[in-house]
C-alpha positions in Angstrom: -54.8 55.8 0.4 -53.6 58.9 -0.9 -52.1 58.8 -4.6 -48.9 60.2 -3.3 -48.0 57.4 -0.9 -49.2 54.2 -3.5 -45.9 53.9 -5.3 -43.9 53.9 -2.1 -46.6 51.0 -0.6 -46.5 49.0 -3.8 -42.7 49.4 -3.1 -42.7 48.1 0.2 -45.5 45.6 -0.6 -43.2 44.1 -3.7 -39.6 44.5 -1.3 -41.2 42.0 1.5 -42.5 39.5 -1.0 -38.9 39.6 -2.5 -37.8 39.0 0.7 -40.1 36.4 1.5 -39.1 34.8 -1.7 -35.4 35.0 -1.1 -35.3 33.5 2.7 -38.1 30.6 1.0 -35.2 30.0 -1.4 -32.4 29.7 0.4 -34.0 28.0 3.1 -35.1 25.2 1.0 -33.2 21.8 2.1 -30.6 21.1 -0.7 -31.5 19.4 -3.9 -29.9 15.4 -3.1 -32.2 13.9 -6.0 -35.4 13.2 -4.2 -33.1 11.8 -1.1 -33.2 13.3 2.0 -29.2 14.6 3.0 -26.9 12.8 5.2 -27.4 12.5 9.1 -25.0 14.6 10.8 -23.1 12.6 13.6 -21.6 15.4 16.1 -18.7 13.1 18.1 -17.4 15.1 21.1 -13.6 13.8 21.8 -10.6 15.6 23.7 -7.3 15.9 22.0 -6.3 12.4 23.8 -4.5 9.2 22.1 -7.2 6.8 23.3 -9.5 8.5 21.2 -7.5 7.6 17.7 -10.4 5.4 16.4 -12.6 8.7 15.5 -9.3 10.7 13.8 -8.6 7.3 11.9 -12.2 7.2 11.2 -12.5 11.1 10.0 -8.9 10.5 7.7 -9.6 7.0 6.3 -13.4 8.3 5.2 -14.1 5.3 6.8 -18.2 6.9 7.6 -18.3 8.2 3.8 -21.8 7.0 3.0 -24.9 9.0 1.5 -26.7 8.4 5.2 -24.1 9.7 7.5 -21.4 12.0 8.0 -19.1 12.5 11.3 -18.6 16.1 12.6 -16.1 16.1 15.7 -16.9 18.3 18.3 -13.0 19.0 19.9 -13.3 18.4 24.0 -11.5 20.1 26.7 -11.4 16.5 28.2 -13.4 13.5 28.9 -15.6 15.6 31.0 -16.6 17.7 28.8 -17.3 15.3 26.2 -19.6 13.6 28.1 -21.3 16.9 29.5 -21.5 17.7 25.8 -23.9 14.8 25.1 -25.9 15.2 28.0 -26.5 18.6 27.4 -27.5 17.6 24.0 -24.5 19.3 22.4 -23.3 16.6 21.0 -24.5 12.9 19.7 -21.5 10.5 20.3 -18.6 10.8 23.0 -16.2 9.2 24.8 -15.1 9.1 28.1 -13.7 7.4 31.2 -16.2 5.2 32.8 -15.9 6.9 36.2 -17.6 9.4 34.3 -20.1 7.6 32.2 -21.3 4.9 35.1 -21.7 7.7 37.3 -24.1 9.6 34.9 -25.9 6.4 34.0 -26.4 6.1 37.9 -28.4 8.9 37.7 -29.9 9.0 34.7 -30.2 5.3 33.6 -31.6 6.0 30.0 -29.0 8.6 29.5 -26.2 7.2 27.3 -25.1 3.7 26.0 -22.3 2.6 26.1 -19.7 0.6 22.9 -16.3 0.6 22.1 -14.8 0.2 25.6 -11.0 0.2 26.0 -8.5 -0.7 28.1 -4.8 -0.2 29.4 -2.7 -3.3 30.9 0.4 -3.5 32.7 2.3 -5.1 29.8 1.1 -2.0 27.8 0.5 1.0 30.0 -0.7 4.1 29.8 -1.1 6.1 32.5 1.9 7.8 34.7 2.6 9.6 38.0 5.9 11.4 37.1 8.2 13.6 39.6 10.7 16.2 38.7 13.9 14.6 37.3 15.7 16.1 40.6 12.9 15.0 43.0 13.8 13.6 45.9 10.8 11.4 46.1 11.6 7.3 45.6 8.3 5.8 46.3 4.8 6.3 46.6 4.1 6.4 49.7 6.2 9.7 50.4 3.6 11.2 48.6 1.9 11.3 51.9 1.6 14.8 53.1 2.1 16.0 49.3 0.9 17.5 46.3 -0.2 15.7 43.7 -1.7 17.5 40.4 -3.6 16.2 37.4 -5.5 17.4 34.7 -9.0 19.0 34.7 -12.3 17.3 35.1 -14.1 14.7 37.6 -12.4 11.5 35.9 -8.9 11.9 36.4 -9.2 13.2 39.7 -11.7 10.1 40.6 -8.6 7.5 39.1 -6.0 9.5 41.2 -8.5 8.9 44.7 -8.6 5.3 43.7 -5.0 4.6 42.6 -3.9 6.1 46.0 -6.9 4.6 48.4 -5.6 1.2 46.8 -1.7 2.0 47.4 -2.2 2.3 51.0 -1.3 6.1 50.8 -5.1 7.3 51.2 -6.4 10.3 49.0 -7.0 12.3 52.0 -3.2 12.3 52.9 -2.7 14.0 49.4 -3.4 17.6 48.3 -4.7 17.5 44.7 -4.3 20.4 42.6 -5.8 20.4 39.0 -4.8 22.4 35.6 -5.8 22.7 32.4 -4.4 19.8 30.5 -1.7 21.8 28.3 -0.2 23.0 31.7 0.3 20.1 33.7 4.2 19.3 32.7 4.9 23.4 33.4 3.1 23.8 36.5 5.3 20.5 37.8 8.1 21.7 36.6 7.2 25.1 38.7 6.6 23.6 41.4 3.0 23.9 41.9 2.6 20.3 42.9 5.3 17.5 43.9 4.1 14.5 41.2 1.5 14.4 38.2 -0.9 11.8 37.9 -1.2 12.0 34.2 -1.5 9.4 31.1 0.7 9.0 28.0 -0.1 11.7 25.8 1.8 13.9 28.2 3.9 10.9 30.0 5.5 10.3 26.6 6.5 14.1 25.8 7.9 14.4 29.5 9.8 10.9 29.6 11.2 11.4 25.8 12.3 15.3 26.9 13.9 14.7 30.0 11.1 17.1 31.7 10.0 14.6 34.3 11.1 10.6 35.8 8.6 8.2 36.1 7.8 7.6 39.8 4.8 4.6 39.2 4.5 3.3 35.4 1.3 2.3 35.2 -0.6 3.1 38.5 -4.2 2.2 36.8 -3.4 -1.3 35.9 -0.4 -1.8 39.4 -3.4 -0.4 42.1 -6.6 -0.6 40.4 -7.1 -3.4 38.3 -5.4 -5.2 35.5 -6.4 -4.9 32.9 -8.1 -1.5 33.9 -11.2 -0.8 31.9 -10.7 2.6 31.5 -13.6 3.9 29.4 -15.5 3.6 26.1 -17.2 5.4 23.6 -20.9 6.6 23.9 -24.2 7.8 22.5 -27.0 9.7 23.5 -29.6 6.8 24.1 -32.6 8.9 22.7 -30.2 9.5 19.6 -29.8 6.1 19.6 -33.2 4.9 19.4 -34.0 7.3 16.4 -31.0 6.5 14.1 -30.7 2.8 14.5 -29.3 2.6 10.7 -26.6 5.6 11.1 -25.6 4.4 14.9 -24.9 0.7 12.8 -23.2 2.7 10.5 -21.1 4.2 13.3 -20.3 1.0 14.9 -18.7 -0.4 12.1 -17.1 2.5 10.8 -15.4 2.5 13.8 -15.0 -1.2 14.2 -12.7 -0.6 10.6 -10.6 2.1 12.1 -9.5 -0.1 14.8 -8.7 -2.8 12.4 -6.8 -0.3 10.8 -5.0 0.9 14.0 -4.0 -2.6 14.5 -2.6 -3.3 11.1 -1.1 0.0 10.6 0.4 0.8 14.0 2.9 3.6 13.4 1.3 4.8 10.1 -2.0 5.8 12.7 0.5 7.1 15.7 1.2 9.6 12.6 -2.0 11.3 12.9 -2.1 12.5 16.1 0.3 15.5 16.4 -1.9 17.3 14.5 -5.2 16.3 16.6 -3.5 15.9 20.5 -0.4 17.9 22.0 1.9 14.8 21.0 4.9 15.7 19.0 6.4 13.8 16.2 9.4 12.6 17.8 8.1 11.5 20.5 5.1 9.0 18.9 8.1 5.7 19.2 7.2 6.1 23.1 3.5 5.6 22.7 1.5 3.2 24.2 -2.0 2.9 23.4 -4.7 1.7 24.8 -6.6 -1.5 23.7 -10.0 -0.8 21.9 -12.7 -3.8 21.7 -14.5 -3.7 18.1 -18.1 -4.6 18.4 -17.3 -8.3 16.9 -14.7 -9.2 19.7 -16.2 -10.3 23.4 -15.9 -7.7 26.5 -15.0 -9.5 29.9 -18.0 -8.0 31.6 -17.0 -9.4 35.0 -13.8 -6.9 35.0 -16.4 -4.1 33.6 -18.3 -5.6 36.6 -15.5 -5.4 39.2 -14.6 -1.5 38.2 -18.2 -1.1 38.9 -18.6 -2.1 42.4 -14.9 -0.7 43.3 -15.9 2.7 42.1 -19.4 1.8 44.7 -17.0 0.5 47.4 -15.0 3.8 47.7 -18.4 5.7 47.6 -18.0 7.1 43.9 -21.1 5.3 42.8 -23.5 6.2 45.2 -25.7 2.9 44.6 -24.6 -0.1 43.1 -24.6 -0.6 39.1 -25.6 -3.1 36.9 -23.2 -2.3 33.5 -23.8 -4.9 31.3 -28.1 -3.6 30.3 -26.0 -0.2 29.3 -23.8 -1.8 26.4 -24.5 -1.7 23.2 -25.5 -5.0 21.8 -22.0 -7.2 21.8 -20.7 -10.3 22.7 -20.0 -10.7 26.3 -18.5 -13.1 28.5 -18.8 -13.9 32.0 -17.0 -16.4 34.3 
């Protein structure tokens, strides 16, 4: 080499091994004291009020431990949440089980299922809400009409069923579908004659005087009562590898609905700042029922919502539910 050009290569030589060094450095995994970091627990949930149990979760520090720590992963809706976990963009969801059986359907070692929920009639929570100065009366002068809801495959597979079992028949209805945060404008415009919507828009429409209620409660009065309307889930080959954080999960969560249920209003509190709920309007709020991993799930209703969504051809082969749950207590009549 000639002598003019060895400084510049020792130069070179010395910057790459300082770079070498530096990216070796900062790529080391932390320092935790000889014990590896905490498991990172990606939860994909939309901005709804049945998913309260993960922002209670997230605010009490109820998943605190050395082993695991919850990261949520905000969802346009249901859908997308469980899209997210599919796609492997996310561990834990939750979701409608329209959604979820219909996946699991398909793939059968897909997802498993905990945590499911339900709305009653003494408690609803969804709504099909008309203008205030509609002149519609009942449901079935929405025959011929417009109905709208909310994005993605679930709500639009509840509206089929809720107006197949009224007698009105979904393909006597036109369904139009928005983004979620436009659903009480675009009614109020016009673009569709009722919304097929649940309560964390029902309640700001109702308390505002932006929309009547046509049906309160269309899940539970056409479907089935008490409708099983979804549950949380996880990634079954996430699952299998983090048996001790997916406990820790389970009864994080089995603490925040302990906590919802002692502490009723104080948790209503928390979601205007995670869901498009205001304030004054959280007195209005129903919420759903969530089933704790110590408490038994009526698998024969699970059941029944099973082979309804087969009968009216949204399953397209029948579906054993109960081999998907989680390990829980289970009753059958």
């Amino acid at each position: 080499m000639n002598s003019r050009y060895r400084p510049i290569a020792i130069s070179v030589t010395l910057l790459a091994v300082g770079i070498g060094l530096i990216w070796w450095w900062n790529s080391r995994p932390p320092n935790t004291g000889g014990r590896p970091g905490p498991t990172i627990v990606r939860a994909a949930v939309a901005p709804f009020a049945a998913n309260l149990p993960f922002f209670v979760l997230q605010e009490q520090k109820l998943l605190d431990s050395p082993s695991v720590r919850l990261e949520i992963v905000t969802a346009r809706d249901p859908s997308e949440s469980l899209n997210l976990v599919l796609s492997g963009h996310a561990d834990v969801g939750a979701s409608a089980f329209t959604g979820t059986f219909a996946a699991l359907s398909r793939q059968p070692d897909a997802v498993r299922l905990f945590m499911p929920m339900y709305e009653s009639g003494a408690a609803p929570t969804s709504y099909l809400l008309v203008p205030t100065d509609s002149p519609i009366r009942g449901l079935r002068e929405l025959s011929g009409k417009r109905v709208g809801t909310y994005t993605g495959a679930t709500q639009l597979l509840f509206l089929r069923l809720v107006l197949d079992q009224a007698g009105v028949g979904s393909a006597n209805v036109t369904t139009v579908q928005v983004e979620p945060n436009l659903q009480l404008p675009a009614l109020n415009a016009g673009q569709y004659d009722a919304l097929f919507t649940v309560d964390t828009y029902a309640a700001l429409a109702l308390a505002r005087g932006q929309a009547r209620a046509l049906v309160v409660g269309p899940r539970p009065t056409y479907i089935t009562d008490p409708f099983w309307l979804g549950s949380a889930f996880v990634s079954k080959s996430w699952a299998d590898t983090h048996s001790r954080e997916m406990a820790d999960l389970v009864n994080a969560l089995d603490a925040a609905i302990a906590w919802i249920r002692a502490n009723p209003e104080q948790s209503k509190r928390l979601l205007p700042s995670r869901t498009p709920i205001p304030e004054d309007v959280l007195g209005s709020l129903n919420l759903p029922h969530w089933v704790s991993s110590t408490e038994t799930v009526d698998m024969d209703s699970v059941q029944h919502l099973a082979d309804l969504l087969k009968d009216h051809a949204i399953l397209s082969a029948p579906l054993n539910v109960a081999p998907h749950f989680l390990a829980a207590k289970r009753s059958r009549k």
